[in-house]
PDB file of N, CA, C and O in Angstrom, chain B, residues numbered from 101:
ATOM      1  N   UNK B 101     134.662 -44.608 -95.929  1.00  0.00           N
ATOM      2  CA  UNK B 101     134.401 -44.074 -97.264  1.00  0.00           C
ATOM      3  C   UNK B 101     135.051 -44.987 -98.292  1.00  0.00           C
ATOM      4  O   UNK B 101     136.067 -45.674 -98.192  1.00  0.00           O
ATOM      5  N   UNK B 102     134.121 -44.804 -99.408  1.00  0.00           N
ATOM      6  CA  UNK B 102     134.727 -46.196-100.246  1.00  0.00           C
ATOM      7  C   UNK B 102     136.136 -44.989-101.052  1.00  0.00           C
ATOM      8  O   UNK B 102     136.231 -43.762-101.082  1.00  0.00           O
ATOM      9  N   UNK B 103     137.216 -46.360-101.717  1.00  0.00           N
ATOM     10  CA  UNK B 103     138.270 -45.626-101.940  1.00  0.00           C
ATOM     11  C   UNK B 103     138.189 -44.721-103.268  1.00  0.00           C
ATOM     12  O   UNK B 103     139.173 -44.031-103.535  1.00  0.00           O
ATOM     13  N   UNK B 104     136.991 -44.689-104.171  1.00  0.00           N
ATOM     14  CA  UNK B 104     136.724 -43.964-105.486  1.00  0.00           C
ATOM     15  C   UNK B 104     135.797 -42.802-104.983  1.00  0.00           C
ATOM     16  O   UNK B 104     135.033 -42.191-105.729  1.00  0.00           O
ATOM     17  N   UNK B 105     135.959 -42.532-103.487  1.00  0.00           N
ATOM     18  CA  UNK B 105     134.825 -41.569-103.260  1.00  0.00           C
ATOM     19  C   UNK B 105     135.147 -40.018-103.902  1.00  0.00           C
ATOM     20  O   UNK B 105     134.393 -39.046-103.960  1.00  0.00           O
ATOM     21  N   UNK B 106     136.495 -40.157-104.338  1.00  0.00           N
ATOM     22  CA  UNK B 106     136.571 -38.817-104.529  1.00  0.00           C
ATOM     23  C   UNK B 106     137.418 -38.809-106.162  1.00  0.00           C
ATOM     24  O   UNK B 106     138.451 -38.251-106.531  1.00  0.00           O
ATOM     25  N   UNK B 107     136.773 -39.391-106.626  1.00  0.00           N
ATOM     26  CA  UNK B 107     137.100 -39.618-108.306  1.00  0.00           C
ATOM     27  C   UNK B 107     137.138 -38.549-109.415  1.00  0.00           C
ATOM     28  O   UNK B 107     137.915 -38.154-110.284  1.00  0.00           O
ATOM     29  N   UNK B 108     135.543 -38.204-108.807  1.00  0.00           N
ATOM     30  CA  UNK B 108     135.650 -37.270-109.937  1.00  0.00           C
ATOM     31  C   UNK B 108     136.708 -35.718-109.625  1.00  0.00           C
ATOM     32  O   UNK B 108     137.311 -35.031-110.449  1.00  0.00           O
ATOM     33  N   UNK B 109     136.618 -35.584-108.301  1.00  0.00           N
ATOM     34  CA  UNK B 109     137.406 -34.343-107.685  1.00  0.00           C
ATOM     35  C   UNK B 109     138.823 -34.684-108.221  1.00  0.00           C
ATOM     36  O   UNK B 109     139.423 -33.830-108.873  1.00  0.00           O
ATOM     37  N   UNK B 110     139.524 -36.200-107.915  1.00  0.00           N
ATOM     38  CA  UNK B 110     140.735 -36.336-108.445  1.00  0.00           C
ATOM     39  C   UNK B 110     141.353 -35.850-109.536  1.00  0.00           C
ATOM     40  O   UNK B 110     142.386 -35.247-109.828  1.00  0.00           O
ATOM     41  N   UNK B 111     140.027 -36.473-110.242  1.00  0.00           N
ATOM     42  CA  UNK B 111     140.390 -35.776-112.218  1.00  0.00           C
ATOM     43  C   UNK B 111     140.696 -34.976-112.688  1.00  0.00           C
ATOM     44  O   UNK B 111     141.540 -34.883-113.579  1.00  0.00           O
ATOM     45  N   UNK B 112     139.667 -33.683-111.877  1.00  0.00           N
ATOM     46  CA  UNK B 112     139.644 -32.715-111.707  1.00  0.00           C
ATOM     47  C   UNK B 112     140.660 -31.707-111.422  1.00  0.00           C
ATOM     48  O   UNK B 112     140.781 -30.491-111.566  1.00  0.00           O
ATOM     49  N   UNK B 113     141.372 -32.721-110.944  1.00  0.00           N
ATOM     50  CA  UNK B 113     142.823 -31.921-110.158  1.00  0.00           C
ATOM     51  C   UNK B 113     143.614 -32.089-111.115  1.00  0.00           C
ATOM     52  O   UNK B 113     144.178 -31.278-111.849  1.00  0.00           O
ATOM     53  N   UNK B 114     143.633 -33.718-111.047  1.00  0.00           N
ATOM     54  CA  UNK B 114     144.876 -33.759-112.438  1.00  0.00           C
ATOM     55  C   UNK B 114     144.662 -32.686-113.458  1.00  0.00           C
ATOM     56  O   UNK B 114     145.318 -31.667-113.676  1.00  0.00           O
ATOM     57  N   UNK B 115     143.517 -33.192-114.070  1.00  0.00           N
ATOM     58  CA  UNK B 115     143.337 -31.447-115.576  1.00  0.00           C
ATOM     59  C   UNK B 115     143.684 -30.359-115.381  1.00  0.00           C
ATOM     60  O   UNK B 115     144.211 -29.593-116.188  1.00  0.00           O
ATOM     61  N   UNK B 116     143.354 -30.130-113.995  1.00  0.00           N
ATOM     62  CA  UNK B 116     143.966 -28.696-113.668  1.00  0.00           C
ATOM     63  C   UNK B 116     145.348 -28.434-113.775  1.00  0.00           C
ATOM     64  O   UNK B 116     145.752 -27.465-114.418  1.00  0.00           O
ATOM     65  N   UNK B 117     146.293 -29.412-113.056  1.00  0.00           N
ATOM     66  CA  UNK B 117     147.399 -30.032-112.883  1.00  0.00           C
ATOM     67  C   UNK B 117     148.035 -29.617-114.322  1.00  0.00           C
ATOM     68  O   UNK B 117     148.594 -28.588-114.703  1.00  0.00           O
ATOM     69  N   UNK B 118     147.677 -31.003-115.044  1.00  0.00           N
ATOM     70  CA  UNK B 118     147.992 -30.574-116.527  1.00  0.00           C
ATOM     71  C   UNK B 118     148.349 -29.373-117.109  1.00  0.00           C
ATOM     72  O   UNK B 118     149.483 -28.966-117.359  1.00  0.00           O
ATOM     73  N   UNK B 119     146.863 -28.635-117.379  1.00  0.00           N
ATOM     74  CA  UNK B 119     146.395 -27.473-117.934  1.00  0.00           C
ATOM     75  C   UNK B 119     147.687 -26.365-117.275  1.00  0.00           C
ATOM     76  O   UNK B 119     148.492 -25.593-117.796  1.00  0.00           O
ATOM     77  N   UNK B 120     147.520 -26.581-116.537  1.00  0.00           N
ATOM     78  CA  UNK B 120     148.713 -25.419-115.500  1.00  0.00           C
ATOM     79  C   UNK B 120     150.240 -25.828-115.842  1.00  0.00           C
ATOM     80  O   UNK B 120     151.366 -25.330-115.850  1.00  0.00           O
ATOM     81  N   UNK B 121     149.763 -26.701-116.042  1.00  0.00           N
ATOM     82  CA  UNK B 121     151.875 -27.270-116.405  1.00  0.00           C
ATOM     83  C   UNK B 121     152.225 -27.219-118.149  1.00  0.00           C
ATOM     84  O   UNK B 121     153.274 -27.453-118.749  1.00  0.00           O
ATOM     85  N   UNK B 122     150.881 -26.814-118.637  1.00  0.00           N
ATOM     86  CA  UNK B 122     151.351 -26.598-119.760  1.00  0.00           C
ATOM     87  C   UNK B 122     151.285 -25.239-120.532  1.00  0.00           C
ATOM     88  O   UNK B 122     151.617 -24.934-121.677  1.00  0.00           O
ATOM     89  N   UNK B 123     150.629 -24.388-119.290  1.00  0.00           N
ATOM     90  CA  UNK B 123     151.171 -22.971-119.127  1.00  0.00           C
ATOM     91  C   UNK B 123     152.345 -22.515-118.951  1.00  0.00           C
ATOM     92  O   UNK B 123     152.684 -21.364-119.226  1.00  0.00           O
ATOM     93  N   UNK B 124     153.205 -23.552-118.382  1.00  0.00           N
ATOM     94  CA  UNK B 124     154.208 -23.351-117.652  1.00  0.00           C
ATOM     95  C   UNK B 124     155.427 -23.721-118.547  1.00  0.00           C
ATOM     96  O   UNK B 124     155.710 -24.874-118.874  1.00  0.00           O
ATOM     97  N   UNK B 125     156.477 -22.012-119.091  1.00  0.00           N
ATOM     98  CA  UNK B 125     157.298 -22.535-120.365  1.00  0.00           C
ATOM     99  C   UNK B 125     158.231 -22.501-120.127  1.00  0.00           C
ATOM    100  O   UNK B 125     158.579 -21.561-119.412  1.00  0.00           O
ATOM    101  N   UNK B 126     159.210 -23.458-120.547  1.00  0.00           N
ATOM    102  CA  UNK B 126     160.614 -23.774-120.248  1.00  0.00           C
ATOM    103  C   UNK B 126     161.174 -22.617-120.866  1.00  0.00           C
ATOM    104  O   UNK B 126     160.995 -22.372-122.059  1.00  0.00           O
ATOM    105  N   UNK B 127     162.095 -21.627-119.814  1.00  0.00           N
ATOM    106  CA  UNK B 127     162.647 -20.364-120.467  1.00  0.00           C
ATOM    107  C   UNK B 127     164.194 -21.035-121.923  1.00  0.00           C
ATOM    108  O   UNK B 127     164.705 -20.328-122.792  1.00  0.00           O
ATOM    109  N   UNK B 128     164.468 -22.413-121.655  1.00  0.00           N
ATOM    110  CA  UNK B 128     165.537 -22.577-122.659  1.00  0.00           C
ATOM    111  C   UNK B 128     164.693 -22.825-123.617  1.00  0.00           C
ATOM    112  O   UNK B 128     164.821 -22.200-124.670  1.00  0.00           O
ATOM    113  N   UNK B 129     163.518 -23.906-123.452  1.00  0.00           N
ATOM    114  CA  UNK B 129     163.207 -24.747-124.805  1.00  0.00           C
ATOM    115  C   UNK B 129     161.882 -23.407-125.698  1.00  0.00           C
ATOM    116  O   UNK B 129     161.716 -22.961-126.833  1.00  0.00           O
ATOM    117  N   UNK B 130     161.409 -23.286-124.705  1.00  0.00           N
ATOM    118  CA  UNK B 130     160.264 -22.046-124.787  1.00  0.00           C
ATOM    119  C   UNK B 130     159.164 -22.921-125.213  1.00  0.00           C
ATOM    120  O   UNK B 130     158.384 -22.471-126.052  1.00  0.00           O
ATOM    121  N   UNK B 131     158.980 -24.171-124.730  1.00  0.00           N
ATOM    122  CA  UNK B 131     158.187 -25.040-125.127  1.00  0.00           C
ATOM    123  C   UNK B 131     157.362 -25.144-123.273  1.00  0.00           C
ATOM    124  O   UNK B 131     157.982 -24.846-122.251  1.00  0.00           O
ATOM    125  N   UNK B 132     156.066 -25.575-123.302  1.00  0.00           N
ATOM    126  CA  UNK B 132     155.459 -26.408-121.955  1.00  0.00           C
ATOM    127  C   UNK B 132     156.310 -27.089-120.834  1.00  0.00           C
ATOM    128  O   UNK B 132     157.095 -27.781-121.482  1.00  0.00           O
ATOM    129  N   UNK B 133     156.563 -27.257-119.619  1.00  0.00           N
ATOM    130  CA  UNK B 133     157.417 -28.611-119.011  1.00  0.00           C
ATOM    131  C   UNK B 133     156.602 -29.555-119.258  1.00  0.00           C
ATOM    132  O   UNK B 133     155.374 -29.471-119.258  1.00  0.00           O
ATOM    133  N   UNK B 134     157.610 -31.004-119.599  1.00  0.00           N
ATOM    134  CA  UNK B 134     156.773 -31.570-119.457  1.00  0.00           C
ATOM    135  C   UNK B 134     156.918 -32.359-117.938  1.00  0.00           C
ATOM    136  O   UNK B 134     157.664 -32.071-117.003  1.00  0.00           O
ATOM    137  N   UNK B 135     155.782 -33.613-118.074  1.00  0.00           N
ATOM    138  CA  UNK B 135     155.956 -34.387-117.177  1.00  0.00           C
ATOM    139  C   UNK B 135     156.857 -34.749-116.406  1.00  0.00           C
ATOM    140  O   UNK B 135     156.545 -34.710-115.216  1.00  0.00           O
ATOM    141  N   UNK B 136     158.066 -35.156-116.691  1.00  0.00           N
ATOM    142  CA  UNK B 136     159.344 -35.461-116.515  1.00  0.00           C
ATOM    143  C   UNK B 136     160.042 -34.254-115.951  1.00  0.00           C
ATOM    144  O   UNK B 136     160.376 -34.229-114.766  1.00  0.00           O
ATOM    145  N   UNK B 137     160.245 -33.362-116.684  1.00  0.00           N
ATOM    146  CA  UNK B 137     160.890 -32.126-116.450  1.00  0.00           C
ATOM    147  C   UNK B 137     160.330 -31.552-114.739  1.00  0.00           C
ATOM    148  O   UNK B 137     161.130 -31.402-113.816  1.00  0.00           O
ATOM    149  N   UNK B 138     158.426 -31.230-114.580  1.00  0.00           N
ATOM    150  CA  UNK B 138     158.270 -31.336-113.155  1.00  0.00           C
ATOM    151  C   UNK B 138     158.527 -32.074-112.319  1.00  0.00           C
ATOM    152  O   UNK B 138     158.722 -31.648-111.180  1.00  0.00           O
ATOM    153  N   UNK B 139     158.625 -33.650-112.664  1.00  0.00           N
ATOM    154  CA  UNK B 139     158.986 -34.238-111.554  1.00  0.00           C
ATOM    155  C   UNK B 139     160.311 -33.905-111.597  1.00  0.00           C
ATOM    156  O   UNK B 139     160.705 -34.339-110.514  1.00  0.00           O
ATOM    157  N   UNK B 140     161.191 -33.450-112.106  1.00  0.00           N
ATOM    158  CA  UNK B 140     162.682 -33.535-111.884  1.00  0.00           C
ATOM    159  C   UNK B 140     162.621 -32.450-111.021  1.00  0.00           C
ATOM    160  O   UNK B 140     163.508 -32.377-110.171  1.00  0.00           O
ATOM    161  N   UNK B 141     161.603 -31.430-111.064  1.00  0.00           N
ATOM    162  CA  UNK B 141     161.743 -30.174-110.239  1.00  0.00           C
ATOM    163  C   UNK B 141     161.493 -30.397-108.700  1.00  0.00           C
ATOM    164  O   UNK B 141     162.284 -30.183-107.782  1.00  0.00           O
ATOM    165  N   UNK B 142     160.323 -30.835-108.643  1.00  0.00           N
ATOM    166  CA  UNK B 142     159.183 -31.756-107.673  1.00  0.00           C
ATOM    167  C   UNK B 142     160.324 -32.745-106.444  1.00  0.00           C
ATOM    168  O   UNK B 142     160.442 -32.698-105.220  1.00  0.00           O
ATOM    169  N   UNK B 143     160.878 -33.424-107.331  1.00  0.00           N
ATOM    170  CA  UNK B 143     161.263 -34.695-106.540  1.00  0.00           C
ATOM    171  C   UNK B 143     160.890 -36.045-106.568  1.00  0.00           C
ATOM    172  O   UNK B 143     161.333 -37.054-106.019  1.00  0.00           O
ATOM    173  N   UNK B 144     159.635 -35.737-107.618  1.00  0.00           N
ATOM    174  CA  UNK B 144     158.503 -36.582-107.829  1.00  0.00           C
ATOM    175  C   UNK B 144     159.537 -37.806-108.966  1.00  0.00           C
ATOM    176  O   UNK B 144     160.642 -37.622-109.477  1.00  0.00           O
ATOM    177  N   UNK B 145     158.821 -38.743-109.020  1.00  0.00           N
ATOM    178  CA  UNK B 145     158.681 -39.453-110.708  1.00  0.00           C
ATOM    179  C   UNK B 145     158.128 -39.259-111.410  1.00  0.00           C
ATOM    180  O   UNK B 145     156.963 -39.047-111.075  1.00  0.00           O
ATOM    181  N   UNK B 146     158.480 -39.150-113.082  1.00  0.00           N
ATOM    182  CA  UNK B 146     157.428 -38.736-113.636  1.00  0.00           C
ATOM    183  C   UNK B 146     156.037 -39.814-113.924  1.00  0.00           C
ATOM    184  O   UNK B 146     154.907 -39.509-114.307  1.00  0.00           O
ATOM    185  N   UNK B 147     156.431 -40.747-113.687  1.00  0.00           N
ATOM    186  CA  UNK B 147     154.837 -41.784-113.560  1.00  0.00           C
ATOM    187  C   UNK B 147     153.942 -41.496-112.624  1.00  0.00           C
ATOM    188  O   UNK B 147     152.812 -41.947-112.810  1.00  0.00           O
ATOM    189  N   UNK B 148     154.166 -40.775-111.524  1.00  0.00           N
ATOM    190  CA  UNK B 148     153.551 -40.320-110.075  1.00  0.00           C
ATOM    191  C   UNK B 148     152.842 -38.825-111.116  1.00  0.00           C
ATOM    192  O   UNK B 148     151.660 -38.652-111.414  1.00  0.00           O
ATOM    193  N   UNK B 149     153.677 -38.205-111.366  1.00  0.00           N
ATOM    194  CA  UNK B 149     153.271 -37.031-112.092  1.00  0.00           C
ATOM    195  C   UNK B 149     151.801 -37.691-112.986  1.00  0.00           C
ATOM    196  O   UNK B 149     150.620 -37.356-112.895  1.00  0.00           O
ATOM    197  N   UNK B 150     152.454 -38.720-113.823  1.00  0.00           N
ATOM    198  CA  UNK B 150     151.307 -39.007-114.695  1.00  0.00           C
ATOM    199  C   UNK B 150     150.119 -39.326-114.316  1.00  0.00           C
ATOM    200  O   UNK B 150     149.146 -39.064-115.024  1.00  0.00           O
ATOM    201  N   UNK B 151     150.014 -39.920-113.180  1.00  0.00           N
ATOM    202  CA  UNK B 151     149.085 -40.973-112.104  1.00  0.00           C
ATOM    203  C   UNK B 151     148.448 -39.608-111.523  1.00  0.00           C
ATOM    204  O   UNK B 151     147.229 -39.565-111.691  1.00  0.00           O
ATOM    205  N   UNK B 152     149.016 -38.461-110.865  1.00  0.00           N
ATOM    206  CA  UNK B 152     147.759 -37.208-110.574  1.00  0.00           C
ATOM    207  C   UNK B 152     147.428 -36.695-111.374  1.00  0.00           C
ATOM    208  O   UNK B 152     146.519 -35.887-111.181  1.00  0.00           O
ATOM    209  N   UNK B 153     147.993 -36.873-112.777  1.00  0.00           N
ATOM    210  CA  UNK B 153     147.318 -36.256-113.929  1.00  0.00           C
ATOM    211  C   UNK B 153     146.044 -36.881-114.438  1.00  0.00           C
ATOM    212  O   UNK B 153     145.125 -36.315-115.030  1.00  0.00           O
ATOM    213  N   UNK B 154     146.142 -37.990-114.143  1.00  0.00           N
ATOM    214  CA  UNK B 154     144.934 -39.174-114.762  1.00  0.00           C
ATOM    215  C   UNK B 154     143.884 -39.383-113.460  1.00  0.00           C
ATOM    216  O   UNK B 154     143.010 -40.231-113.282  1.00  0.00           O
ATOM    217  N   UNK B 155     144.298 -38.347-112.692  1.00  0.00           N
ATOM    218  CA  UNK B 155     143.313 -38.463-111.521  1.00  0.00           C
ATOM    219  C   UNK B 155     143.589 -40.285-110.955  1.00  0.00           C
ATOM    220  O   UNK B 155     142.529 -40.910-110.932  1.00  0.00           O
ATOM    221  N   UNK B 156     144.521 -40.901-110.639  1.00  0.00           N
ATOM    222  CA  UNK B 156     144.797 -41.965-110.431  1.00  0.00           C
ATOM    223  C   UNK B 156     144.995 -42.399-108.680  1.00  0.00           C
ATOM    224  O   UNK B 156     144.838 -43.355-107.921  1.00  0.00           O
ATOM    225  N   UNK B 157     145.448 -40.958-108.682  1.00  0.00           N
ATOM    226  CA  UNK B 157     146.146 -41.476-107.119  1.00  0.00           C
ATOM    227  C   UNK B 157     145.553 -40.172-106.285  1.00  0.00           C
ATOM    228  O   UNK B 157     144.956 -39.208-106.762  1.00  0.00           O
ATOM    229  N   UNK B 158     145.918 -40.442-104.798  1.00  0.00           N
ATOM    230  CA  UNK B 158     145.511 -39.068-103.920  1.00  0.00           C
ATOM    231  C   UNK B 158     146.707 -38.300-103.797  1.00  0.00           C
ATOM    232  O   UNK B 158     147.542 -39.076-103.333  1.00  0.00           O
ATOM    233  N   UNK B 159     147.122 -37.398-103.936  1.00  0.00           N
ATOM    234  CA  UNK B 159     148.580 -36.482-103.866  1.00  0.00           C
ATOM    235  C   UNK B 159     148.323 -35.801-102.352  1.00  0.00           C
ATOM    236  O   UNK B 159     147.375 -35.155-101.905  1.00  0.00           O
ATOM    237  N   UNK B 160     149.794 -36.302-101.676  1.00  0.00           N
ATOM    238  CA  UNK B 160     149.916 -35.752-100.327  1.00  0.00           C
ATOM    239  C   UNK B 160     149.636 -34.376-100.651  1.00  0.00           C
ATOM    240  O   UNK B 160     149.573 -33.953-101.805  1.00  0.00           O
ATOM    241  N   UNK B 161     149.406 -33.429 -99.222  1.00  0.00           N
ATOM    242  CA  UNK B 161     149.263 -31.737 -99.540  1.00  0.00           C
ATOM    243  C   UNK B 161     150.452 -31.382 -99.501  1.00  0.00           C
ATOM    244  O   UNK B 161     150.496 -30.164 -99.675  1.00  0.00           O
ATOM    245  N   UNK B 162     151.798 -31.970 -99.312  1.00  0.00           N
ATOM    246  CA  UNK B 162     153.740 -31.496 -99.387  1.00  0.00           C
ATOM    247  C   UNK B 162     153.427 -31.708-100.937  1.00  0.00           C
ATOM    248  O   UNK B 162     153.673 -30.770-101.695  1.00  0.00           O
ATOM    249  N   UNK B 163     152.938 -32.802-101.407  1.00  0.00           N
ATOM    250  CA  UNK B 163     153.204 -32.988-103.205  1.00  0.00           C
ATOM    251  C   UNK B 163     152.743 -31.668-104.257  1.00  0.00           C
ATOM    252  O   UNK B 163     153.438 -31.077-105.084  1.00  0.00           O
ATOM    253  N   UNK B 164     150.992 -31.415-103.802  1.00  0.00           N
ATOM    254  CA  UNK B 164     150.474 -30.431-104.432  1.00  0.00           C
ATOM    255  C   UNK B 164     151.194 -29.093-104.039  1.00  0.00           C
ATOM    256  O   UNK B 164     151.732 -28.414-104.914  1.00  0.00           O
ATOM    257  N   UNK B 165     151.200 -28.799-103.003  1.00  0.00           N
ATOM    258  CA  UNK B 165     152.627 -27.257-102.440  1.00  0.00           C
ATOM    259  C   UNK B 165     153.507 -27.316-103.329  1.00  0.00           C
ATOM    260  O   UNK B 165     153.650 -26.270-103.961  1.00  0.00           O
ATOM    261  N   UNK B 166     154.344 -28.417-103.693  1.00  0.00           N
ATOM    262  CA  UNK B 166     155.631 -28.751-104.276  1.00  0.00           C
ATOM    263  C   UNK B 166     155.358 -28.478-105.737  1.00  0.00           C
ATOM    264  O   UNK B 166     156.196 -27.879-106.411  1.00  0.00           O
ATOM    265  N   UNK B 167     153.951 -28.993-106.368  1.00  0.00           N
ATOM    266  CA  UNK B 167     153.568 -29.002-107.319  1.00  0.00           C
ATOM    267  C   UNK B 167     153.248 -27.545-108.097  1.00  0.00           C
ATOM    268  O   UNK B 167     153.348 -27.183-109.269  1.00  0.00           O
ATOM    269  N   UNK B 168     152.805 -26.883-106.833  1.00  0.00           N
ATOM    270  CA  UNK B 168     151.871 -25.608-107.193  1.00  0.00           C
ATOM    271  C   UNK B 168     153.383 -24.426-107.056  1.00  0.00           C
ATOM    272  O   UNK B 168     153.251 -23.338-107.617  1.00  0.00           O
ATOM    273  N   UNK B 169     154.529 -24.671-106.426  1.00  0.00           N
ATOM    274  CA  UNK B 169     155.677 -23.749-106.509  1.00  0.00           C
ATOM    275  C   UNK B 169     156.213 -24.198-107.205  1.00  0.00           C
ATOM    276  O   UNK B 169     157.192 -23.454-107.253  1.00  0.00           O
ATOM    277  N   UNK B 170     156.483 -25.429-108.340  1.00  0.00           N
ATOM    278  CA  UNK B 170     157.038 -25.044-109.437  1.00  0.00           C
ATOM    279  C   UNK B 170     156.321 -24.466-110.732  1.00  0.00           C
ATOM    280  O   UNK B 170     156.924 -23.795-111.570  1.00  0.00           O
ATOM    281  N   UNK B 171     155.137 -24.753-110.802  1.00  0.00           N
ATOM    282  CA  UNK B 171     154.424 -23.956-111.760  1.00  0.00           C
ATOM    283  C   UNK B 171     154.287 -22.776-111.343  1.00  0.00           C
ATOM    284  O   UNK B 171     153.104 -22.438-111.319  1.00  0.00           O
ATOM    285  N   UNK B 172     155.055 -21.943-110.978  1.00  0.00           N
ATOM    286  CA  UNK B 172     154.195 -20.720-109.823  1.00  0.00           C
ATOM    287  C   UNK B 172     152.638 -20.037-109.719  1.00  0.00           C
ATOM    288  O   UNK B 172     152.193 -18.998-110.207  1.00  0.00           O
ATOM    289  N   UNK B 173     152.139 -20.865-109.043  1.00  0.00           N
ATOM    290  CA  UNK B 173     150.948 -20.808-108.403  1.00  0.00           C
ATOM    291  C   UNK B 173     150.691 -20.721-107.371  1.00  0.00           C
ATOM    292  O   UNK B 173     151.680 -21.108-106.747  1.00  0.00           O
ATOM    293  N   UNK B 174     149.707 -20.353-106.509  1.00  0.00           N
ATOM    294  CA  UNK B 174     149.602 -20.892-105.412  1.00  0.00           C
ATOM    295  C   UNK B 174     148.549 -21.758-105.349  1.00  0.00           C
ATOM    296  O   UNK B 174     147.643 -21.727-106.182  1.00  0.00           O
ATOM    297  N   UNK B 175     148.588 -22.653-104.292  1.00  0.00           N
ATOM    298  CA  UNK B 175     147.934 -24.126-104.241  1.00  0.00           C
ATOM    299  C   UNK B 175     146.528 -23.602-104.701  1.00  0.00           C
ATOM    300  O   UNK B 175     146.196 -24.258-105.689  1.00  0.00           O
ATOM    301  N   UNK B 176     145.221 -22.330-104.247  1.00  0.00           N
ATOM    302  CA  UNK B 176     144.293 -22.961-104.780  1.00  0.00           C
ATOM    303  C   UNK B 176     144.274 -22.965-106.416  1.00  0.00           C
ATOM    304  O   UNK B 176     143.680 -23.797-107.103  1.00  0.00           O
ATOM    305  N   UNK B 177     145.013 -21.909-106.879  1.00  0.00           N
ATOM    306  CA  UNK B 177     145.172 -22.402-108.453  1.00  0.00           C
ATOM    307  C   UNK B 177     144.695 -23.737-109.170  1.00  0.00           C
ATOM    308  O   UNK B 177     144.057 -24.081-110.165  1.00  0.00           O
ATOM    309  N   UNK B 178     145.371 -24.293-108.091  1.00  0.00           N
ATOM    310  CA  UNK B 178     145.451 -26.423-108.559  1.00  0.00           C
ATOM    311  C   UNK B 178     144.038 -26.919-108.470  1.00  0.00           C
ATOM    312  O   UNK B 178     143.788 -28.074-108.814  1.00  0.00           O
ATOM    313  N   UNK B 179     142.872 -25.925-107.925  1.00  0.00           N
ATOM    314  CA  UNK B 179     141.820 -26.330-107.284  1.00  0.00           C
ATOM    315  C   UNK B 179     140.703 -25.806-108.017  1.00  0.00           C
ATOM    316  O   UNK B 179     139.584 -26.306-107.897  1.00  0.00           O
ATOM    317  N   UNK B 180     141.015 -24.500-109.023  1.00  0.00           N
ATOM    318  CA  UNK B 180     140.345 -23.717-109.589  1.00  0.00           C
ATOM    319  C   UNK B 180     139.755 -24.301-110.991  1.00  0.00           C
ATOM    320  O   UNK B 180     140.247 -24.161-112.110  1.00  0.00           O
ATOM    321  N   UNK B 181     138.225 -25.191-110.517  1.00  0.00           N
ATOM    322  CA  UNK B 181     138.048 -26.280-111.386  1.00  0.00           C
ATOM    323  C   UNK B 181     137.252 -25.747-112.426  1.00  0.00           C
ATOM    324  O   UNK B 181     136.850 -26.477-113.332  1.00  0.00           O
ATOM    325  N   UNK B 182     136.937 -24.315-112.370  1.00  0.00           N
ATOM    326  CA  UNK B 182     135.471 -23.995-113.269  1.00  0.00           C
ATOM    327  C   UNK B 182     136.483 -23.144-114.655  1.00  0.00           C
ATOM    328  O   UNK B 182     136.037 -22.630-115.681  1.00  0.00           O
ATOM    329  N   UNK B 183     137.926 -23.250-114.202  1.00  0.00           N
ATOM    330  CA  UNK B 183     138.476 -22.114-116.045  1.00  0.00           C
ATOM    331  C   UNK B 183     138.681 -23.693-116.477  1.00  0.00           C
ATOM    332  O   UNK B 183     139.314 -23.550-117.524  1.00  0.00           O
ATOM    333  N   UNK B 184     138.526 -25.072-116.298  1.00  0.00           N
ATOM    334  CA  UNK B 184     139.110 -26.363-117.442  1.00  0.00           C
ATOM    335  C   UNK B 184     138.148 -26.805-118.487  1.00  0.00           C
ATOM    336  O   UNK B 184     138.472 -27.674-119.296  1.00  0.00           O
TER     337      UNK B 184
END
C-alpha cells in the first residue's frame, strides 16, 4: 500500500483530535489545553501532537488510548468523523 493511502482518514483524525482537545478545559486557566499542555500529559512532544493534528503522521494505538484518556474520551470518540 502506497504510504498516503490513508490521508484523508489521517486528517480526519487529527480534526477530530483537535476539535476534542479544545473541548477539553484547563480547570486552572479555564481556557482549551493546548498542544503542549497534552503532550506534557501524553508523554508525547508537542510537535508529534502537532504532526497528528495536521494528519501528518500514523499515531501508534498506545498514542491514541493515551490521547483519548487525557481528553476523557474513549478512543472511538477520536474516530467520530461525521460531528467535524
Amino acid at each position: 500500500m502506497e504510504e498516503n493511502g490513508f490521508k484523508k482518514e489521517r486528517i480526519q483524525l487529527g480534526k477530530s483530535i483537535m476539535h476534542l482537545r479544545n473541548q477539553c478545559i484547563n480547570k486552572e486557566t479555564g481556557k482549551p489545553i493546548s498542544q503542549e499542555e497534552l503532550g506534557l500529559r501524553t508523554g508525547l512532544a508537542k510537535n508529534h501532537i502537532g504532526k497528528i493534528e495536521r494528519g501528518q503522521t500514523n499515531p501508534k494505538i498506545e498514542t491514541l488510548f493515551a490521547i483519548a484518556r487525557e481528553l476523557n474520551v474513549n478512543i472511538q470518540s477520536l474516530f467520530n468523523f461525521e460531528e467535524l
